[in-house]
C-alpha positions in Angstrom: 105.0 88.5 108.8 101.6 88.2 107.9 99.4 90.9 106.8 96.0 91.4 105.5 97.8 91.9 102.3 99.1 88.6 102.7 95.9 86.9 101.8 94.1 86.1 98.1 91.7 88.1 97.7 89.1 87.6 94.6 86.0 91.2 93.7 84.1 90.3 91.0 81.0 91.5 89.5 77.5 90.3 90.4 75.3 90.3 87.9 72.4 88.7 90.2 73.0 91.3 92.6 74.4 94.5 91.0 77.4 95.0 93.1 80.4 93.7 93.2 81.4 90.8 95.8 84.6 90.4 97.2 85.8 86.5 98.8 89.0 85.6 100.2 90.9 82.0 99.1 92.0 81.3 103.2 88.4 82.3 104.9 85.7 80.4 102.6 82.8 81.8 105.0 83.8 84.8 104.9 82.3 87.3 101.9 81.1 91.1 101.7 80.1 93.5 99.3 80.4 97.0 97.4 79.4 99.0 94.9 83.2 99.6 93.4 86.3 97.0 93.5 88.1 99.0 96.0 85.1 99.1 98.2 84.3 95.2 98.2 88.1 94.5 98.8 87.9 97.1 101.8 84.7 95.4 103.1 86.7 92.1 102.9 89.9 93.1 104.3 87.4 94.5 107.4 85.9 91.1 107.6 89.2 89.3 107.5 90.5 91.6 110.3 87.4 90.7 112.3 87.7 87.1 111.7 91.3 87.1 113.2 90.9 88.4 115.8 87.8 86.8 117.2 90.3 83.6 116.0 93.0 84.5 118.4 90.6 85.6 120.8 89.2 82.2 121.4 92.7 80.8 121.1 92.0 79.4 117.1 94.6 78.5 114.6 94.5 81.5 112.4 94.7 80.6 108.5 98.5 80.9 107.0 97.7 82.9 103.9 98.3 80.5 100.8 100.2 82.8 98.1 103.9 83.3 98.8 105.8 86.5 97.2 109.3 85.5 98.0 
C-alpha cells in the first residue's frame, strides 16, 4: 500500500533563502518550505497529500513512489 511515507523525500538547507526546502523525487513541481527539517518535510508531505488527491479527483494516474523497502 502506498503511503506518504512511501515517497523520497529530499530537506536541505538554503543558503539563498535561509530556510530549509524540502522536494520530493515522484512530484518534481511540487516543493515547500520551513524553518527546521521536520517542518519542510511536513510542509511537503501536505503538498504531496494535496497533489493526490486533486490527481484522483480529476481521474490522473497518481505517481508509484520509486524507492521499494521490501
Amino acid at each position: 500500500m502506498t503511503t506518504l511515507d512511501s515517497y523520497q523525500y529530499i530537506i536541505f538547507w538554503s543558503d539563498d533563502d535561509q530556510i530549509f526546502r524540502g522536494r520530493v523525487t515522484e512530484f518534481p513541481s511540487l516543493g515547500a518550505h520551513g524553518d527546521t527539517p521536520d517542518e519542510a518535510l511536513a510542509q511537503i508531505k501536505k503538498a504531496v497529500q494535496g497533489a493526490i488527491e486533486l490527481m484522483q479527483e480529476k481521474g490522473y494516474p497518481v505517481p508509484a513512489p520509486i524507492r521499494n523497502d521490501r
